[in-house]
Phi, psi and omega in degrees: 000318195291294177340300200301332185270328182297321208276320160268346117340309175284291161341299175298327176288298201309308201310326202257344167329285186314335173286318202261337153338295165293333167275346191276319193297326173321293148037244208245359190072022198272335193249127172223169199293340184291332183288303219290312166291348165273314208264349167261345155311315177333281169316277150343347202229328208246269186301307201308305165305318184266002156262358149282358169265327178294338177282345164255328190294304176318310201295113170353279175271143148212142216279161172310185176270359174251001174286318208305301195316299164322271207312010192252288185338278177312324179297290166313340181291302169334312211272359184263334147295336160318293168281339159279355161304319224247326175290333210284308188298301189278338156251011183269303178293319182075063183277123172302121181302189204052357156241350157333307178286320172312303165329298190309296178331291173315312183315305195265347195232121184244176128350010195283039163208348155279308215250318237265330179294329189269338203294279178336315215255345178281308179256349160242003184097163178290334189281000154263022163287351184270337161272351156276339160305303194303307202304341215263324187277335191279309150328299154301324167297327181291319225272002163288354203217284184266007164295274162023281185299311183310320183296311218270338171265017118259095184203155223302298172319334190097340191258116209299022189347144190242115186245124193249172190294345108014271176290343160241041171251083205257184182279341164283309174302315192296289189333299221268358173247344151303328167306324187296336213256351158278337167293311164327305187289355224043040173254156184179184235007025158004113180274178175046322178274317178291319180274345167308308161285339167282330189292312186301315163337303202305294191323345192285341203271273180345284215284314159320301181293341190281319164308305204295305190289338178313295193318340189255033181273280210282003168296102203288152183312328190285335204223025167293336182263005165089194184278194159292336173255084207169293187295298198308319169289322192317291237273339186284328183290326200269329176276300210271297177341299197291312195284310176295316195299301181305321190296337206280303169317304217283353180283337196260355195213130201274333189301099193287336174291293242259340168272353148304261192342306179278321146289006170285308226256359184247045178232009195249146239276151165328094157022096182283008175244016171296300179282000134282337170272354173285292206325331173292316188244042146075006174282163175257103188333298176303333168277320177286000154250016132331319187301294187304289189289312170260002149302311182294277181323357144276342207251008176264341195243314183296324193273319177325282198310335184290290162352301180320293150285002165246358195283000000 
């Protein structure tokens, strides 16, 4: 366990490198918010989608159709605690608008596929990764449609954007709902293709964290971590988030992995692609990755202890 945990620990360190990478090319100019927004369109539009895809085509295993169905249940039941958390959380701080949606955001969407995959394989074994593979697809989807919005209909200009159905029919929703309904079918091991997508897939984690240290770049050192309503969601994303999800699931889901699992995984540090996705819809980039850098950096210490209670 102590090894397993070293691994991830190490995991986190690659995260703030690769972050720090991007604040020094910030700099140094290699990076500008204009790079920032083409190069998270990029991604967004490319690497991302196809690492949702990669996630079934790629994939060993995959559970039958009435497990894939549950564990699709539960995961959504989380997020509905999630998202009346992250409105509850933005009128408990008394969030000013055009940072509403960010809050909400950080609140309801986390980090569960870089941080969230090693965590799940540390404390419950590889054979529950297949249900942080589902929790993941379920993930995806929210945070394309109502991430999206929460961002794009609150967001930094002030200008209330009217988002029709259309308008969030971006190459990450079309991917993530292909995955579900090819994880349904049961396909999966793809030869060429599924690793073809997974190696393109690999580029989303580097390229986030690199966006993430750009954004903080123009941040003075002091004030990388944010205000006092910054710490207070960081600690509510990382504490409070884990804790509403169990009161909410342990009486209904009987499975003990598999409510490990969902609640493990809604304890894990801010979406490192939430601030690529401010660069796309106008959202405001420097807090979430404010969000992000003190969530990870709180998350060195909160997943050991989360970890801890299901192991």
């Amino acid at each position: 366990m102590l090894a397993q945990f070293a691994d991830i620990f190490v995991q986190m360190v690659v995260l703030f490198a690769v972050g720090a990478t991007g604040y020094v090319a910030k700099r140094a100019h290699l990076m500008d918010e204009d790079f920032d927004k083409k190069f998270s369109k990029l991604m967004l539009s490319t690497a991302l989608p196809a690492l949702m895809l990669a996630s079934v085509l790629d994939a060993d295993t995959l559970p039958t159709a009435a497990q894939l169905g549950w564990t699709i249940v539960v995961s959504c039941a989380s997020y509905v605690v999630l998202v009346v958390g992250g409105f509850a959380l933005t009128a408990a701080l008394r969030v000013p608008d055009g940072r509403k949606g960010v809050f909400r955001f950080m609140m309801m969407f986390g980090n569960t596929g870089f941080i969230g995959f090693p965590v799940t394989e540390a404390v419950f074994g590889t054979e529950a990764l297949i249900y942080a593979t589902v929790f993941n697809l379920v993930f995806n989807v929210l945070v394309f449609s109502l991430g999206v919005w929460l961002l794009a209909t609150d967001n930094k200009y002030g200008v209330k954007v009217r988002m029709g159905p259309k308008s969030l029919l971006s190459p990450c929703i079309v991917a993530s709902m292909a995955a579900i309904v090819l994880a349904f079918l049961g396909l999966h091991s793809v030869p060429v293709v599924g690793e073809a997508l997974g190696t393109l897939g690999s580029l989303t984690t580097p390229a986030a964290m690199l966006i993430i240290g750009s954004s903080l770049a123009n941040v003075p050192v002091r004030q990388l971590v944010g205000g006092p309503r910054l710490v207070a969601a960081s600690l509510v994303r990382l504490l409070v988030a884990p804790a509403l999800v169990w009161a909410a699931l342990h009486l209904v889901v009987s499975d003990h992995m598999l409510l490990g699992v969902v609640v493990v995984l809604s304890a894990m540090p801010v979406a490192a692609n939430g601030t690529m996705i401010c660069h796309q819809y106008g959202g405001d980039a420097k807090t979430m990755a404010q969000g992000t850098f003190v969530t990870t950096l709180g998350a060195l210490v909160t997943i050991p202890l989360m970890a801890a209670l299901f192991a």
